[in-house]
C-alpha positions as CSV (number, residue, x, y, z in Angstrom):
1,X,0.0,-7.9,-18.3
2,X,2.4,-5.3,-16.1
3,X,3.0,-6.3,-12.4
4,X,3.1,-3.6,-10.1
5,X,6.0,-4.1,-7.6
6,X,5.3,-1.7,-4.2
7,X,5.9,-1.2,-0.5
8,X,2.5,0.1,0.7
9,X,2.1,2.6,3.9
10,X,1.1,1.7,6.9
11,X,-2.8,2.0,7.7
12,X,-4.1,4.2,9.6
13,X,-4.7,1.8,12.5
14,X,-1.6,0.9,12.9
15,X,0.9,2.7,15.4
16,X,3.9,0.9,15.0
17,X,6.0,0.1,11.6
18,X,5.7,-3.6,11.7
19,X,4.8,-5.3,8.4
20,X,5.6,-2.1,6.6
21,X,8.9,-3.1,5.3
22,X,7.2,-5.8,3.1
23,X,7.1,-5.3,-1.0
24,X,4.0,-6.4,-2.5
25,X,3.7,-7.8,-6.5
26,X,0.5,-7.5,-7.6
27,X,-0.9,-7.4,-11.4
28,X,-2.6,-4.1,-13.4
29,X,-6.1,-4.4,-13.8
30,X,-7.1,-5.3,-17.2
31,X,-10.2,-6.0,-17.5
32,X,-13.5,-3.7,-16.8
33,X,-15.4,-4.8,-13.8
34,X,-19.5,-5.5,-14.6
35,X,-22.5,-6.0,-12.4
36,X,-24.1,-9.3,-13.2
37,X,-27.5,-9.0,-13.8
38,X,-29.0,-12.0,-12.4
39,X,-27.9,-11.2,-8.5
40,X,-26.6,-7.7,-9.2
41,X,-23.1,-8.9,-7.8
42,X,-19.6,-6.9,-9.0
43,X,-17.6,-9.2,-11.5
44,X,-14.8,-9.6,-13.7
45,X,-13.0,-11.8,-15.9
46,X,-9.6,-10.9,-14.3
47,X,-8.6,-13.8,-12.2
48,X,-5.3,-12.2,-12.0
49,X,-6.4,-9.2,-10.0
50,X,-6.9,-11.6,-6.9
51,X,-3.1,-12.2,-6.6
52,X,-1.0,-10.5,-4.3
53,X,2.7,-11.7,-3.2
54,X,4.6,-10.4,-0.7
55,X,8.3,-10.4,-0.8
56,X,10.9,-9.5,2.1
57,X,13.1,-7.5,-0.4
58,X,12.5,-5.0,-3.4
59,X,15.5,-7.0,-4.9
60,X,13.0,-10.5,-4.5
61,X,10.4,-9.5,-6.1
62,X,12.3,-7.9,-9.3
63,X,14.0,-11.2,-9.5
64,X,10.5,-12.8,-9.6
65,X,9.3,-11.3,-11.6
66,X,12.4,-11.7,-14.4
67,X,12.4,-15.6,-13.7
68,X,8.6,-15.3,-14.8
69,X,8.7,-13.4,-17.9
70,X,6.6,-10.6,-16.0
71,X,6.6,-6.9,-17.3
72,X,6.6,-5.1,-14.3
73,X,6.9,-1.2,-12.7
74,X,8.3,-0.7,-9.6
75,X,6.7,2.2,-7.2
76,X,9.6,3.3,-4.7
77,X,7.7,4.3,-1.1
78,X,7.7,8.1,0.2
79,X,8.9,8.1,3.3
80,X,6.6,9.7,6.4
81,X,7.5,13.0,7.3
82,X,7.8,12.1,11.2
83,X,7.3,15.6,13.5
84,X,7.9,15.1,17.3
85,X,5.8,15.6,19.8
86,X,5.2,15.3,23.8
87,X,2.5,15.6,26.1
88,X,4.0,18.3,27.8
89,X,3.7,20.6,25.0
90,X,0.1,20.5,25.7
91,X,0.8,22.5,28.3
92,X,3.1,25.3,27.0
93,X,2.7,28.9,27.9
94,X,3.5,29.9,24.5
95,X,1.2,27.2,22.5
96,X,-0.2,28.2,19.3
97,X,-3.9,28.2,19.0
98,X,-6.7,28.0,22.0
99,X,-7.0,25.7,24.7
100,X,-10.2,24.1,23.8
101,X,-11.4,22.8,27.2
């Protein structure tokens, strides 16, 4: 069973960076998913696939996951390509593309 060790982006709700700088351990999937029949309800014999641990440091989790005989992977995060923009340049003479109002 490989861990998978990540920092995962932001959602798309979010505004702000908070809870971003978090590394989360979480376990391959290794078994299929079925629909039961009886109810029609999404299964799997996977238990470990509900397990998710967050860690404060890359360097935590690794550790982790050595002290637990884990095989893991470790994901490193892209970082956001952050433009800057202001309200003014709304407003610019020289603005590329239409005014759509």
């Amino acid at each position: 069973m490989t861990a998978r060790i990540s920092r995962p982006a932001k959602t798309a709700m979010q505004s702000g960076t908070a809870k971003s700088n978090r590394w989360l351990l979480e376990f391959e999937v290794s078994a299929a998913r079925t629909i039961e029949p009886l109810m029609g309800w999404t299964s799997s014999s996977d238990t470990l696939g509900q397990v998710k641990l967050w860690f404060d440091t890359k360097e935590e989790a690794i550790a982790f996951a050595t002290r637990n005989g884990l095989a893991y992977r470790i994901e490193e995060p892209k970082e956001a390509k952050r433009r800057p923009a202001a309200y003014s340049d709304n407003f610019k003479h020289n603005r590329i593309g239409a005014w759509t109002h």
